[in-house]
PALO-399937 format. One record per residue (C-alpha): residue number from 1; residue in one letter; z, x, y. Coordinates in steps of 0.05 Angstrom, whole numbers, plus 5000, padded with zeros to 4 digits. Each point is the difference from the previous one (the first is absolute). Layout:
BEGIN
> num:residuo:Z:X:Y
> NUM:a:Z:X:Y
...
END
This chain:
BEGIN
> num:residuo:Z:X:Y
> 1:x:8371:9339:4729
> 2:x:4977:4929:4987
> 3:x:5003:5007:4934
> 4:x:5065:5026:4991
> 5:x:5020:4951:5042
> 6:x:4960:4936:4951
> 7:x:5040:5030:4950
> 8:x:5058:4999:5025
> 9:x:4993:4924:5015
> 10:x:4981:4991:4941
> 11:x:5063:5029:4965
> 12:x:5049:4983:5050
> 13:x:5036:5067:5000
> 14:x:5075:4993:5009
> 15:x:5027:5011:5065
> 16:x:5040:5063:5017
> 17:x:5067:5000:5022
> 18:x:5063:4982:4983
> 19:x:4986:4937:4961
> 20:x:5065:4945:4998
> 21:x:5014:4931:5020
> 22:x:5042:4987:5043
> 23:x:5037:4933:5015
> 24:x:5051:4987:5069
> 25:x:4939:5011:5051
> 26:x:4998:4965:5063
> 27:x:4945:4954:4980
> 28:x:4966:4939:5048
> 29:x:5037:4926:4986
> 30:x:4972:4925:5017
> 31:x:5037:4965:5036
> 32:x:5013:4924:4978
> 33:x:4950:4972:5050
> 34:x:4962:5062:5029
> 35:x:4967:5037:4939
> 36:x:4970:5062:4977
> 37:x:4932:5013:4979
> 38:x:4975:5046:4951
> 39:x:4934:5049:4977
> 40:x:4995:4997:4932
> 41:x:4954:5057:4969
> 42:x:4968:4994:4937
> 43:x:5048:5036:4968
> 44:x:5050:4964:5012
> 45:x:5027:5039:5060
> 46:x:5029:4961:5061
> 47:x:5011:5021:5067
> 48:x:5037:4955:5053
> 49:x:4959:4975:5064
> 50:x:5050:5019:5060
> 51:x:4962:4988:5058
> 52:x:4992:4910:4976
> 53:x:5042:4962:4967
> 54:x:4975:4920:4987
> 55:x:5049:4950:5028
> 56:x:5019:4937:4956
> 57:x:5016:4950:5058
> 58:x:4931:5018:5031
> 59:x:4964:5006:4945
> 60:x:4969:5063:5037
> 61:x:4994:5074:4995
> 62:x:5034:5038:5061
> 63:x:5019:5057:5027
> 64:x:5052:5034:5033
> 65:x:4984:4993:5086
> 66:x:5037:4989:5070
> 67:x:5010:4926:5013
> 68:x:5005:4982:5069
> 69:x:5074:4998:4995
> 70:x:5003:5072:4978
> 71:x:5008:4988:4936
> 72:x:4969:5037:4935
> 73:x:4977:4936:4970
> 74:x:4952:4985:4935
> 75:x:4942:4975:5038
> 76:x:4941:4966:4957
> 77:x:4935:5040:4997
> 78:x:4957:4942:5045
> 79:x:4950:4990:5049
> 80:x:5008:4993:5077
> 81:x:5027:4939:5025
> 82:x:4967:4999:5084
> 83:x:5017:4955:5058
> 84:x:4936:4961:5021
> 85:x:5042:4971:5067
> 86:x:5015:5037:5077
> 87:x:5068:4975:4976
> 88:x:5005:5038:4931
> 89:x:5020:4923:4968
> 90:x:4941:4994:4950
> 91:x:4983:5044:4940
> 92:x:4952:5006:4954
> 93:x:4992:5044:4933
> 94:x:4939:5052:5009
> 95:x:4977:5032:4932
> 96:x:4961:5067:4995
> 97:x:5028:5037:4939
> 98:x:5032:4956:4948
> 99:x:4946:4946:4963
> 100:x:5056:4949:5004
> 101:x:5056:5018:5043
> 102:x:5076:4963:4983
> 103:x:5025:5014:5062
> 104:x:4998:5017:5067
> 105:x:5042:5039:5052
> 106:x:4993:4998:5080
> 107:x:5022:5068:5030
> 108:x:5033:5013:5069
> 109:x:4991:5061:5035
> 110:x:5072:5032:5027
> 111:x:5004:5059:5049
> 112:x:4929:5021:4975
> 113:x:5021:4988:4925
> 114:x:4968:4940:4962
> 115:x:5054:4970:4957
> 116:x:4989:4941:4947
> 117:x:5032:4935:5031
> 118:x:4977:4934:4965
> 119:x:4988:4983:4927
> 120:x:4944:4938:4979
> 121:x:4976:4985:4934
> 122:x:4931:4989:4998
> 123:x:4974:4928:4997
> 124:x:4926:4974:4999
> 125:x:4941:5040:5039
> 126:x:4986:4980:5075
> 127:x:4943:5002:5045
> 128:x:4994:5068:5020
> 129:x:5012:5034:5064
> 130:x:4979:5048:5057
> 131:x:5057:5016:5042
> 132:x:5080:5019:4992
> 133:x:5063:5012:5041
> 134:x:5055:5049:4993
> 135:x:5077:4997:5014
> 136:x:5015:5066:5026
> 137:x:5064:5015:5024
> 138:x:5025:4926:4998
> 139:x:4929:4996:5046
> 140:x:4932:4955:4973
> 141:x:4944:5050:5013
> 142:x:4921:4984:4990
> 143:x:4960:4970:4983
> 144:x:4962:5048:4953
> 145:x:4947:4997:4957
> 146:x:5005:4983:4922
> 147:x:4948:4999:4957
> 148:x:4968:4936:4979
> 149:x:4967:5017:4938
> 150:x:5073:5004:4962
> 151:x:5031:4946:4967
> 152:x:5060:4960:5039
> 153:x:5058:4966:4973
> 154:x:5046:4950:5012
> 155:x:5076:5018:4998
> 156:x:5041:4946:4962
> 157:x:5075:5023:4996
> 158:x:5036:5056:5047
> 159:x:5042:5058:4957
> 160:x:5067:5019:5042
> 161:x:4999:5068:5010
> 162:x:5074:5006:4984
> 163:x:4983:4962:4925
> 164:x:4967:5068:4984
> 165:x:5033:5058:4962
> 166:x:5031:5052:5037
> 167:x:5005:5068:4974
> 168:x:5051:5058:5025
> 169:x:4993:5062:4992
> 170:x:5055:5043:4958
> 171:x:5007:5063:4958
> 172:x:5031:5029:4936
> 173:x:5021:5066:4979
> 174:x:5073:5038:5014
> 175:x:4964:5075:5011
> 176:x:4957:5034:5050
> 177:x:4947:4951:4980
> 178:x:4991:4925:5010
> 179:x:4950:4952:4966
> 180:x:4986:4947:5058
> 181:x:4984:4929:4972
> 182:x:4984:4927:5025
> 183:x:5049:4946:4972
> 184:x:5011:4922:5014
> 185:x:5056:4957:4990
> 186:x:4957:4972:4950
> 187:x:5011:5065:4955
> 188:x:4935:5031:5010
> 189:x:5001:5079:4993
> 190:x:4949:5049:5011
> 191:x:4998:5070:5026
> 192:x:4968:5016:5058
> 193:x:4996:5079:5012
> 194:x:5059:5060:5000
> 195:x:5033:5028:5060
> 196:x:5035:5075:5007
> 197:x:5073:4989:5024
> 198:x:5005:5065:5027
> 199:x:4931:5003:5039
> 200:x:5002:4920:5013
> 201:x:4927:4991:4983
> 202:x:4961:4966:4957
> 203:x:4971:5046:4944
> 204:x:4955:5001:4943
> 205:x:4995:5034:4926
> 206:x:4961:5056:5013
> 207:x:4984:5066:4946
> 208:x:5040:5060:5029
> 209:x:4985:5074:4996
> 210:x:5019:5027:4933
> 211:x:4996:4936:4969
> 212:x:5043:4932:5003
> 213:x:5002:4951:5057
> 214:x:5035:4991:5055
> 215:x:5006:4935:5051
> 216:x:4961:5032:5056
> 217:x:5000:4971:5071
> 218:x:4946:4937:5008
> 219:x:4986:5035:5075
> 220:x:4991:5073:5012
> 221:x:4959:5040:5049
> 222:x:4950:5052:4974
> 223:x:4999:5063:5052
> 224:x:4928:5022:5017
> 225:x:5025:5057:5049
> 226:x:5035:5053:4999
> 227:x:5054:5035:5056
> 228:x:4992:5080:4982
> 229:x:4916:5045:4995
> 230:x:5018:5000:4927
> 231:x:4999:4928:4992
> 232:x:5069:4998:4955
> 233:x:5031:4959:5040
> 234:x:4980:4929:5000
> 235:x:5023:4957:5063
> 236:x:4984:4924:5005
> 237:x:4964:4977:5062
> 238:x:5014:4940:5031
> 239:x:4966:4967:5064
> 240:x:5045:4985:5060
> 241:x:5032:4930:4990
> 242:x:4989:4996:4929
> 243:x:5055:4996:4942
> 244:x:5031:5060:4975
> 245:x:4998:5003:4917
> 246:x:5055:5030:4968
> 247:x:4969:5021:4937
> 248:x:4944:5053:4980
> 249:x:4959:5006:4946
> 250:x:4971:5071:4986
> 251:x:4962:5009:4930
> 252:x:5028:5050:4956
> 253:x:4957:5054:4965
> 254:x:4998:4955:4934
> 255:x:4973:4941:5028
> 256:x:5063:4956:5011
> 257:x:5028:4985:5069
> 258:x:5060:5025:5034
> 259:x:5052:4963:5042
> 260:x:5031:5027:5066
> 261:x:5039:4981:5056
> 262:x:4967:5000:5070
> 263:x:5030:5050:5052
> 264:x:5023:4994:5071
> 265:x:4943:4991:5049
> 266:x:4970:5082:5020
> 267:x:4950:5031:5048
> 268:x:4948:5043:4985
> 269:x:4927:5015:4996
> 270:x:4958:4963:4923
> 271:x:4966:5034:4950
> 272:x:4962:4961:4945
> 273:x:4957:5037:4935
> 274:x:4930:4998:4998
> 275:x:4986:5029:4931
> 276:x:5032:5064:4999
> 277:x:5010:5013:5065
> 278:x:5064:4972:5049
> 279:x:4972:4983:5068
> 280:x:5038:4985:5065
> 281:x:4983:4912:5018
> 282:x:5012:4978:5071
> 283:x:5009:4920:4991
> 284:x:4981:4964:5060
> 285:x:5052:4964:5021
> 286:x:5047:5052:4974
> 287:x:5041:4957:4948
> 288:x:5083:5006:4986
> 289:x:5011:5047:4942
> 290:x:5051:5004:4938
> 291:x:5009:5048:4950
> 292:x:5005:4984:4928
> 293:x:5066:5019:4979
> 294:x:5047:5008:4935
> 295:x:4977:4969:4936
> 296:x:5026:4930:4980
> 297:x:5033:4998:4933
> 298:x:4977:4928:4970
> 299:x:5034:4963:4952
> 300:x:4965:5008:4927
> 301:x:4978:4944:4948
> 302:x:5010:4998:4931
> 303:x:4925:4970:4978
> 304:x:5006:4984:4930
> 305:x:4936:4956:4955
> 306:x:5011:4949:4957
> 307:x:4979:5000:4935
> 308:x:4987:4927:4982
> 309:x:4959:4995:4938
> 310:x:4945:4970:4993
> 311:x:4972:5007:5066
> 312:x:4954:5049:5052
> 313:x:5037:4995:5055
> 314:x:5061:5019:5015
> 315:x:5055:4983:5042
> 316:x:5034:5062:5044
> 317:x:5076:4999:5015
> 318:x:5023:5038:5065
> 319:x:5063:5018:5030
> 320:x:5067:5036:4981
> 321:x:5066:4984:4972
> 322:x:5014:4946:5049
> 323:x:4940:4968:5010
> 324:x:4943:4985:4956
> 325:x:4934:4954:5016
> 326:x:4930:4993:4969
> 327:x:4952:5031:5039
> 328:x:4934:4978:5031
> 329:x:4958:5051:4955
> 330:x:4988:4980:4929
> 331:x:4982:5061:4946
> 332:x:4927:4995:4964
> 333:x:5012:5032:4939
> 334:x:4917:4997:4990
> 335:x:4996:5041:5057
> 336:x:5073:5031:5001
> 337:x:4996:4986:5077
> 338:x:5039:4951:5045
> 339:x:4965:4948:5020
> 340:x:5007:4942:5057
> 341:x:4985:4923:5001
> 342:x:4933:4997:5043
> 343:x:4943:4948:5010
> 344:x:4933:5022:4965
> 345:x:4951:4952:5023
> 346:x:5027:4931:4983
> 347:x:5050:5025:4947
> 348:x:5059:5032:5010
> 349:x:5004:5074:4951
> 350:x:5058:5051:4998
> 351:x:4962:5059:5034
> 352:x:5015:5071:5004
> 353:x:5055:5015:5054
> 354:x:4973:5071:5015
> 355:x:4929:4988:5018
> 356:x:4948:5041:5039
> 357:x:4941:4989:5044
> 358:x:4936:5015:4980
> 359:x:4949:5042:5046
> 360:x:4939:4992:4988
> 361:x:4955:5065:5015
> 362:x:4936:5030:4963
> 363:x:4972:5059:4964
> 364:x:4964:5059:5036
> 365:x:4925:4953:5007
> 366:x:5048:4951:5034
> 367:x:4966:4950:4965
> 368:x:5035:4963:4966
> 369:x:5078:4980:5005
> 370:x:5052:5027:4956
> 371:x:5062:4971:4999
> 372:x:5066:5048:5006
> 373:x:5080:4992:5005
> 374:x:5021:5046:5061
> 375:x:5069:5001:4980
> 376:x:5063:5066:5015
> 377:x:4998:5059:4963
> 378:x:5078:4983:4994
> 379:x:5029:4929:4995
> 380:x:5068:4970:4986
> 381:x:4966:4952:4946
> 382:x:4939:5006:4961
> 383:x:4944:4966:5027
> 384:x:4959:4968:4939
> 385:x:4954:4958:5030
> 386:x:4954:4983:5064
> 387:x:4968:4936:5028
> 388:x:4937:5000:5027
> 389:x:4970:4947:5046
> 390:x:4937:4976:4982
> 391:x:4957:4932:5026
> 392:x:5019:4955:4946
> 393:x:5079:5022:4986
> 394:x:5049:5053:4997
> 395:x:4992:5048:4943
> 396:x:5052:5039:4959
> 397:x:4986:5066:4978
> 398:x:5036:5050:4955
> 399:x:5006:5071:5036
> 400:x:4968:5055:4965
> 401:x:4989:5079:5010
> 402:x:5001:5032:5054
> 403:x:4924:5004:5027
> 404:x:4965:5060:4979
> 405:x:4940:5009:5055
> 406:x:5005:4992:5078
> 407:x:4993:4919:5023
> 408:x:4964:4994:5063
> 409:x:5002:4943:5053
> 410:x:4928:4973:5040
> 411:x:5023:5012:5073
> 412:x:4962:5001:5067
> 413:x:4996:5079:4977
> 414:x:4967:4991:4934
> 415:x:5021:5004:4939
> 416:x:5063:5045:5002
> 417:x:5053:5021:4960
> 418:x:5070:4957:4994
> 419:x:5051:5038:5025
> 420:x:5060:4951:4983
> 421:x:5070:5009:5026
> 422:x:5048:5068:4988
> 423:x:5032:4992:4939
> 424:x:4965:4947:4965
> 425:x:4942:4997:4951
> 426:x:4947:4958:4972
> 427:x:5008:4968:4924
> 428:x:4941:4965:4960
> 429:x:5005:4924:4984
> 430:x:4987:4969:4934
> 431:x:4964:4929:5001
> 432:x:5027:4935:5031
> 433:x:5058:4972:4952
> 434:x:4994:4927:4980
> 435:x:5052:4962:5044
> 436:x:5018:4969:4939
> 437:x:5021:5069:4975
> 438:x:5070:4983:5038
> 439:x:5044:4959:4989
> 440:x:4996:4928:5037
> 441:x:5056:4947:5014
> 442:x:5003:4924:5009
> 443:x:5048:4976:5045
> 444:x:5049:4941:4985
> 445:x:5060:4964:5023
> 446:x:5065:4983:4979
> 447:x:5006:4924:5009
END
């Protein structure tokens, strides 16, 4: 398998799919103060940062958060700014995570929710201190401790929280499905996730059951009981007091999940499997039942690839006649598998976006450790790969053959035979893959 798979790196096999470019997407736009930033893979590829933007006035990066007005506002990425005084009057920057912080922010703490409040750039470095005060609920709390082996700073010049960006929240799209996005007055675009219309929820591109995808609920329960001895009927328990869901998520013979509705609340005695057999489950407290009910129809996406020569990877384009939007998957046409934008040690690498687990388990001496992909006999996408944990760094492994001989596991028993879980089985791993096999990025900004 890890051959195949060298080769196919080193060939860059095309990727499959229907292959054309398309222009008029819904694609991310800076603003004229409040600007996007950018991962640029080696390639040439770019993918937009959506979750910071870097703000001109500032001269920061920020991100989208709560302001004590209630505001979505772009706040800098900074240190804590902390009252030293019983009067919450004095502040002083405290630095434990950025070498040399720009700014500073002092927090308040609302109706148990701590909201940022005050703005400071960062001036020259103070004597350090021991103790700190809080303003909770318009009340100056403390003291408490603070650690004095950090580095202090002065605060020169106070930021008005209302000079910040603020960001609302709209959506696009004239169908069943919406593509929600942030925007400022400034003319900064990006999206921000999709919501179903008809189900009102937030939902994600997901592979459906006889291919395709489909914008599948963010939230759904998974039933682990059943209401009838055969166990065909799968009910959702829920404990008294606690929040009904209203979808279901069964898994359908091929791998893929299913979408229902949740039922009207029943009585009843619980059954759950254990292996092959159905067995009656008294739950103590008895919890509120509902029965999974019809299937939910969920609107489909047109996923096409681009073909841009030249280069690995690949954009994806989803959606349908009315709405179409880059996804968050890119296609490696090395490894003719999506892959995601992930941090590998320092560096940040376009990783697979089906991975596995390894297990690691051993041969009948139980001497030695093999390592194995425990992965379903049936899955909705092709699992290619498995990371393994090891003392110096994660590990990336192409997934092999299925394991010819019985793996054991060292228990308190001995050395006994794995007996995994129903329905799945155990695949071989080739060796560790150079991180530098995939793809990295840099990331810039437009200025």
């Amino acid at each position: 398998m890890s051959a195949r798979l060298a080769i196919a790196l080193a060939l860059g096999l095309g990727a499959c799919g229907d292959n054309r470019h398309i222009d008029d997407l819904f694609e991310p736009v800076s603003g004229s103060r409040l600007k996007l930033e950018w991962h640029l893979y080696e390639d040439g590829t770019r993918q937009a940062e959506t979750a910071a933007f870097y703000d001109l006035d500032v001269h920061a990066r920020c991100t989208p958060q709560r302001w004590i007005d209630d505001v979505i506002r772009c706040v800098p990425i900074a240190e804590d700014a902390i009252y030293l005084d019983p009067t919450c009057e004095s502040l002083v920057g405290r630095a434990q995570t950025i070498e040399k912080p720009t700014h500073f922010i002092a927090h308040d703490t609302v109706a148990g929710t701590t909201l940022p409040a005050r703005l400071f750039r960062a001036g020259p470095t103070t004597t350090p201190v021991t103790q700190r005060y809080e303003l909770r609920d318009g009340e100056c709390v403390g003291p408490f401790s603070t650690p004095s082996d950090l580095t202090y700073y002065q605060l020169v010049a106070e930021i008005a929280g209302w000079d910040l960006i603020a960001l609302r929240d709209d959506e696009v799209g004239a169908g069943r499905l919406a593509l929600a996005y942030r925007a400022t007055d400034d003319g900064l675009r990006v999206p921000s996730g999709l919501r179903d219309r008809d189900l009102d929820l937030p939902c994600t591109p997901t592979p459906g059951a006889g291919g395709g995808f489909r914008c599948a609920p963010t939230e759904a329960a998974t039933p682990s009981t059943f209401r009838d001895p055969a166990c065909e009927q799968a009910v959702i328990t829920v404990p008294d007091g606690a929040a009904v869901p209203t979808i279901a998520m069964l898994a359908d013979p091929s791998g893929c999940a299913r979408y229902h509705a949740v039922g009207g609340e029943v009585t009843g005695p619980l059954y759950r499997r254990d292996g092959e057999a159905c067995t009656r489950v008294t739950p103590t407290p008895p919890p509120r039942q509902f029965p999974v009910a019809a299937e939910l129809e969920l609107p489909i996406l047109e996923r096409t690839i681009e073909d841009t020569p030249g280069r690995r990877l690949q954009r994806i384009i989803l959606g349908d006649d009315e709405l179409r939007f880059v996804d968050d998957r890119l296609h490696d046409t090395a490894t003719r598998a999506d892959c995601l934008r992930r941090s590998s040690g320092e560096v940040t690498r376009c990783l697979p976006a089906v991975i596995a687990s390894a297990t690691r388990l051993r041969p009948r001496s139980c001497a030695v450790e093999v390592l194995v992909a425990e992965i379903p006999q049936h899955t909705c996408e092709r699992i290619g790969f498995a990371t393994a944990i090891t003392e110096e760094q994660p590990t990336i492994h192409a997934i092999g053959d299925r394991a010819a001989d019985t793996l054991y596991q060292l228990t308190g028993g001995g050395c006994l035979p794995y007996p995994g879980a129903p329905g799945n089985e155990l695949r071989t791993l080739g060796p560790p893959i150079a991180p530098e096999t995939f793809p990295a990025a840099v990331r810039y900004g437009e200025r």
